[in-house]
N, C-alpha and C positions, 0 to 999 in steps of 0.2 A: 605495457605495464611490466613486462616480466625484464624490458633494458632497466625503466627505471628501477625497478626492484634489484638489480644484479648490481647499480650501481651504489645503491644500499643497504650491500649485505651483512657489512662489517661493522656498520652503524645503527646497533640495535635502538635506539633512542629515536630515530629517523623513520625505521621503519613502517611505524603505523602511522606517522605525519606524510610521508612519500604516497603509502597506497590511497589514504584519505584521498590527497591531493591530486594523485593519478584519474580516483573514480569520479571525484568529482569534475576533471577535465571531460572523462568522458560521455558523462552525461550531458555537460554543457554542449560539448562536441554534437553530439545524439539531437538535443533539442534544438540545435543551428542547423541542421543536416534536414530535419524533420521540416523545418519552418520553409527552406529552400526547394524540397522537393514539392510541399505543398503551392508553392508561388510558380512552380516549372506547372505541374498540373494544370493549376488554374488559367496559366497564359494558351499552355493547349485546348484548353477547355473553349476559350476565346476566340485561338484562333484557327480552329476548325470550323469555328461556328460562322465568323467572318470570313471564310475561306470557302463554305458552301455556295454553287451559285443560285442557286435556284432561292437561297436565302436572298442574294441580291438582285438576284431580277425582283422578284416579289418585292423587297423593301423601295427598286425602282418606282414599282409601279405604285406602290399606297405614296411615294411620297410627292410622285408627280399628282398626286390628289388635293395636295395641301395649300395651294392658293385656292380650289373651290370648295377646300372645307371652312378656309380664314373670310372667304369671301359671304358664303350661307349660312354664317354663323347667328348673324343680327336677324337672318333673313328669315329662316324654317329655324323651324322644334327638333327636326330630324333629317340626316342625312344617309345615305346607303353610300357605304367607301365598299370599290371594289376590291372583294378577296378579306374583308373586313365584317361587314355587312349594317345592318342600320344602328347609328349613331345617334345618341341624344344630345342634341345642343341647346337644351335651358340650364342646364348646369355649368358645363362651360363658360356661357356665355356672360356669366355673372362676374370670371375672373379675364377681361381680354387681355390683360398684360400676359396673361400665361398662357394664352391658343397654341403661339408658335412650337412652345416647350411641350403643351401638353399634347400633340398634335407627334409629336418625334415618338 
């Protein structure tokens, strides 16, 4: 602010267009800065959490589950996913286009 200001010091008509124009840079600056740290944040947020192992063992194990959850779905009312524990499948079972999805 204070180069551009130096650069219109002797253009008094200028002066209050220049600082306008300065502040308003810097806000716009401010809310792009703001938007980018928040998007840095949230990828960390991400990938710590995908980075955890014991997050992926565990997600191993529930997902190695998922052909005997698509399979006793028609079959039982309820299943026990291990590390989950018991699941209702009459509600499901009403939408099967969406088991795989809702299953994830």
């Amino acid at each position: 602010m204070t180069v551009l200001m130096s650069h219109v010091q002797h253009y008094n008509h200028l002066q209050i267009s220049a600082k306008r124009a300065g502040l308003y840079m810097i806000e716009k600056m401010k809310g792009k800065s703001m938007k980018w740290v928040k998007e840095i944040v949230e990828m960390e947020k991400l990938t710590d959490y995908t980075c955890n192992l014991e997050f992926e063992t565990n997600w191993k194990k529930f997902m190695a589950q998922k052909d005997v959850f698509l399979s006793k779905v028609n079959i039982q009312n309820s299943i026990n996913i291990e590390g989950f524990g018991t699941v209702d499948l009459v509600n499901p079972r009403k939408s099967p286009h969406l088991l795989p999805e809702a299953y994830d």
